[in-house]
Every structure is written in C-alpha cells, then in structure tokens.
DOROTOR-394826 format. One record per residue (C-alpha): x, y, z. Coordinates in pm, whole numbers, plus 32768, in hexadecimal, padded with zeros to 4 digits. Example, Ala and Ser with C-alpha at 12.3 -4.5 7.8 and 13.67 -1.06 7.14 Angstrom:
<sites>
84CE7E3E830C85577F9682CA
</sites>
This chain:
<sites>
C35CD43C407DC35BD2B34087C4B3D2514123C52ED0F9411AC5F6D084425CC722CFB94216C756CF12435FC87ACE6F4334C909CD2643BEC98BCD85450AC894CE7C456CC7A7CD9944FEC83DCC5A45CFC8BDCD2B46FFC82DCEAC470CC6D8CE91468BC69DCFB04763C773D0984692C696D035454CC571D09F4621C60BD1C84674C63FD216452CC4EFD1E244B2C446D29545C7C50CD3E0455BC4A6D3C443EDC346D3984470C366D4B34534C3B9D5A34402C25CD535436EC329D40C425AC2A2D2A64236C382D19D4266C39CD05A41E2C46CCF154207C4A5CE6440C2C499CCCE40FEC5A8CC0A40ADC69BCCFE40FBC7F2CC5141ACC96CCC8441A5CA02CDAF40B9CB3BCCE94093CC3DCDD04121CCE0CCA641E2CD0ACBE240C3CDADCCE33FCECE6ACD7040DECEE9CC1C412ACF49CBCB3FBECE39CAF33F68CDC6CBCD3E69CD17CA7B3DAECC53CA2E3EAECBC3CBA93EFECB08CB993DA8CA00CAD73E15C9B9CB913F3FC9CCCCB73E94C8C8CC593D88C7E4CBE43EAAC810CD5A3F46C7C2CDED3DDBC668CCF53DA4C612CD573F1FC5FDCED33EF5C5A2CECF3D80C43ECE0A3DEEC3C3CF003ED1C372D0813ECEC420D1AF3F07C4AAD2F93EC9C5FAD2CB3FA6C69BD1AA4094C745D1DD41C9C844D12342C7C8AAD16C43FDCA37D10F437ECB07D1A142FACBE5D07D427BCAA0CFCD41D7CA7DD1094123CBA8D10940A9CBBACFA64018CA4DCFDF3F8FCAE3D12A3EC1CC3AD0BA3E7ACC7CCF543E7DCB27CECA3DFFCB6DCF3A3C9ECCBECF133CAACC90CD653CEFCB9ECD5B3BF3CC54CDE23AE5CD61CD0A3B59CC8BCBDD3B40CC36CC5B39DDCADECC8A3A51CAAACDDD399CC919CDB339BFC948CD9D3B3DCA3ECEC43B58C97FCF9A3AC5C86ACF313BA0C934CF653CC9C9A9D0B23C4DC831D1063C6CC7ECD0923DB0C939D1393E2CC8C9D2793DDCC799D28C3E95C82DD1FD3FD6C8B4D2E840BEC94ED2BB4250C86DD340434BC911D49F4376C946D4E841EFC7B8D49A41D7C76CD58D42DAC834D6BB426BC868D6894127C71BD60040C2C610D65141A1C6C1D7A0424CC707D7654382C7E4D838441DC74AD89345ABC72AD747465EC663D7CE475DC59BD8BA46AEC51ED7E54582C519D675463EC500D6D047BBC63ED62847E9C6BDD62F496DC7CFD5874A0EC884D6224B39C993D5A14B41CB25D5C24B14CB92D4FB49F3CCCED4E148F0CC8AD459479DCD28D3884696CD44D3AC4536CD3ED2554473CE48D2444361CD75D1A2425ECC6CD2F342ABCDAAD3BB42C2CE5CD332419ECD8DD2884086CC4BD38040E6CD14D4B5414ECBE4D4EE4254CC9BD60D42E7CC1BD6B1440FCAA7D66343A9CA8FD55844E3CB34D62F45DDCA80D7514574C95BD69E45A3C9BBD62746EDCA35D7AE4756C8E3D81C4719C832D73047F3C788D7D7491BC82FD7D44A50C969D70B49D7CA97D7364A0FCBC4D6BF4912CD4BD69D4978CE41D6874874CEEAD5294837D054D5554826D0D2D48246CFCF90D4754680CF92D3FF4534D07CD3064588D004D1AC4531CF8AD0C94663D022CF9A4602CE9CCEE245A3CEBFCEC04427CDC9CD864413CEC2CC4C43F7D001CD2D443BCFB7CD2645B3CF99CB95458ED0ADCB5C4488D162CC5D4533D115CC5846A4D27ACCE5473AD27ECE0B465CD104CE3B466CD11CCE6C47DFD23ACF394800D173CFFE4726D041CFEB47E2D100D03E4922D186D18448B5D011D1F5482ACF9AD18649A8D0ACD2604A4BD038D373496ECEE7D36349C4CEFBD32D4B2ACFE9D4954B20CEC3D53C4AC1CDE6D5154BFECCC5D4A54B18CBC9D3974BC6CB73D3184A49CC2CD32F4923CB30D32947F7CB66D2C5469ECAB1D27B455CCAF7D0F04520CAA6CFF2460CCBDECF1A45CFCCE3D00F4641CBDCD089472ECC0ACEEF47DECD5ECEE84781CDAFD02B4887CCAFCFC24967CD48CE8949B0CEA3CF1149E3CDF9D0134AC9CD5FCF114B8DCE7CCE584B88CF3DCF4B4C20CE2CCF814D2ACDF3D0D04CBCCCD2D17A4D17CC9CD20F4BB8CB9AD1634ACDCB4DD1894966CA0BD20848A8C9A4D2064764C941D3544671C7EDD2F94636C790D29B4791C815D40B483EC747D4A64734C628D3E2475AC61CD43748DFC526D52B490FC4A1D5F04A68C37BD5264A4EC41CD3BB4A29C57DD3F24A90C687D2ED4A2AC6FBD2924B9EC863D2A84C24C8CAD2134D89CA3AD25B4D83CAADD1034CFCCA2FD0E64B8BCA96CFFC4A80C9FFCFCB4941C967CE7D4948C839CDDA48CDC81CCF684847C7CFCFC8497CC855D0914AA7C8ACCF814BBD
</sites>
C-alpha cells in the first residue's frame, strides 16, 4: 500500500523524530511511504480560534498538497489534525461557499486516518510485538487526546496498542480522559485555567508510578511534559509512534529523566 505521511506542523517544527517513527513502522509492515510537497498547517488553530475566513486558504493549500501526489491512504501521527482534516475542512469550505473545495476536502478526509485507526482498522494490527517487534520495558500511563477521544472516538485502539507491546508495562491514569488544559490557543488565551488544568492531569500522572506517560499528539504530549518538568518530576512523556517503533534491535532509549523534545528521549 502507498501511504502518504501527513507530518503535521509541530511534529514537523519540534518532533521530527516522531514522523520518523512513524514512517519506519509503516515500512516495517512492507507499505511505501510518501511525503506529498507542499503540505503545511491543517488549520485547526485558526477555526478553533474563530477565524474561520482565514482557515480557507490553508485548507485549500492542504487539499492541492495531497491531491498532487499518490496514494491509497494518509496518515498523522495526531489526533487533533485528524480531526480538523475530517470534520472541520469541509465544514469551512462550505461556509466559505466553496462547494468545489468541500467536496474536495470531503475526499481527502476520508482517506486520512490517525496513526492507531490506520493500524487496526486498516492494515490489522492488533499484536504490537508480534507483527512490528515492538519493545519497550518500561512502566508507563497513557493519555487519551480529546480531539482522538471525542471527534475520532479512537477508543481503546492506542492503548491497546500500547498493552500489547512486549515487555511494557501500562498503569491506569486516574481521570484519564480528563482534558489537560493544552487546547492550542486556550492554554495562551487562557493560561490560569489552562494550568490549573494541567496541574491536576500532572498530579494524576505522577499517582501512577509511571516513568513516561505516552500519548498520541505531540502538543498535549509538550503541554504535560512541561508541567512535569516544571514540577521537577522525574516522569517524562513519549509519544505512540515512537514506543512502537522501539524494537529489541534499535531500542528507543530511556535514562530515567525523559521529556519529549526535539522528538527525542533527552
């Protein structure tokens, strides 16, 4: 299958690692991947900041980007840029009056899937271990993102994933689908509430006696891994696709002090 990677912006900018991640477990299942030029922002900050005007031109430039290259199905390692790709591209266009364009979108949106629905639902993968060689032993927690939770009702497909990683092992978060306070501009336009918000998620994942707490979008993923460095925690935060990209062979290496940054394990 020829899978097109939609990096998006701040794994792009910040956790390139993650993208790399990503591609080297689609490789690994035998798929071709492929990185359509031109590809940027989704425009999920600008709709969800009410500038629903100026989202239409960044959505058209997503829509030209994927619709000039290749490929069966897309991918991104987010769920939130999922999200916006299935439910708010159309949605601006038609608000526009840009029928041409939503229905354009409309197409694109189907074929894109996060990382997790792609693997299970798309290319069956249910046994980490068994069918990528995923290893990771450590104790982690995980959090669900409420745009995967909500707008992709993702389920259990990334912890299950996660649970069947070899030599894991997965604590419960407590309030676990409790939002951590990130929300894109919220945390700026809303800094007081955002980190009251933040600081409850931190207590809760501290309780756990995880050393990482993993996660399937790089935003909330830096969001809790500042607060947890903040609070001079010893708890660090890793994304999906890098725990089941690390293998036996080339393990994804943890000293006791992680944080996500510059996507990788510091």
């Amino acid at each position: 299958m020829r899978i097109a990677l939609f990096a998006t912006c701040i794994v792009d900018a910040m956790y390139p690692q993650v993208a790399v991640a990503t591609v080297n477990i689609l490789e690994r299942l035998g798929h071709e991947v492929v990185f359509p030029a031109g590809q940027a922002c989704c425009g999920q900050m600008h709709v969800n900041s009410g500038y629903a005007d100026a989202s239409v031109p960044v959505i058209r430039n997503h829509v030209r980007a994927f619709e000039a290259a290749e490929w069966d199905v897309a991918v991104a390692p987010s769920g939130s840029c999922v999200a916006s790709v299935k439910h708010q591209h159309a949605q601006m266009a038609r608000r526009a009056g840009d029928e041409d364009l939503a229905a354009r979108a409309e197409t694109i949106g189907r074929g894109t899937y996060e990382l997790s629905a792609l693997l299970t639902d798309v290319l069956g993968v249910t046994d980490a271990a068994a069918q990528l060689g995923s290893w990771f032993p450590h104790r982690i927690t995980y959090h669900p993102s409420c745009h995967g939770m909500r707008l992709l009702r993702l389920g259990d497909r990334q912890l299950d994933l996660l649970r069947s990683v070899e030599g894991i092992e997965v604590n419960p978060l407590p309030q676990a689908e409790e939002c951590c306070g990130f929300g894109g501009t919220f945390s700026v336009k809303n800094a007081a509430v955002s980190t009251a918000m933040l600081d409850d998620k931190v207590a809760n994942v501290v309780a756990t006696g995880a050393s990482l707490c993993a996660g399937g979008d790089a935003s909330c993923l830096m969001h809790m891994g500042g607060g947890l460095s903040r609070q001079h925690t010893d708890v660090g935060t890793v994304h999906l696709a890098q725990v089941l990209a690390s293998t036996r062979e080339d393990p994804l290496v943890f000293d006791g002090a992680a944080q996500l940054q510059g996507g990788a394990l510091r």
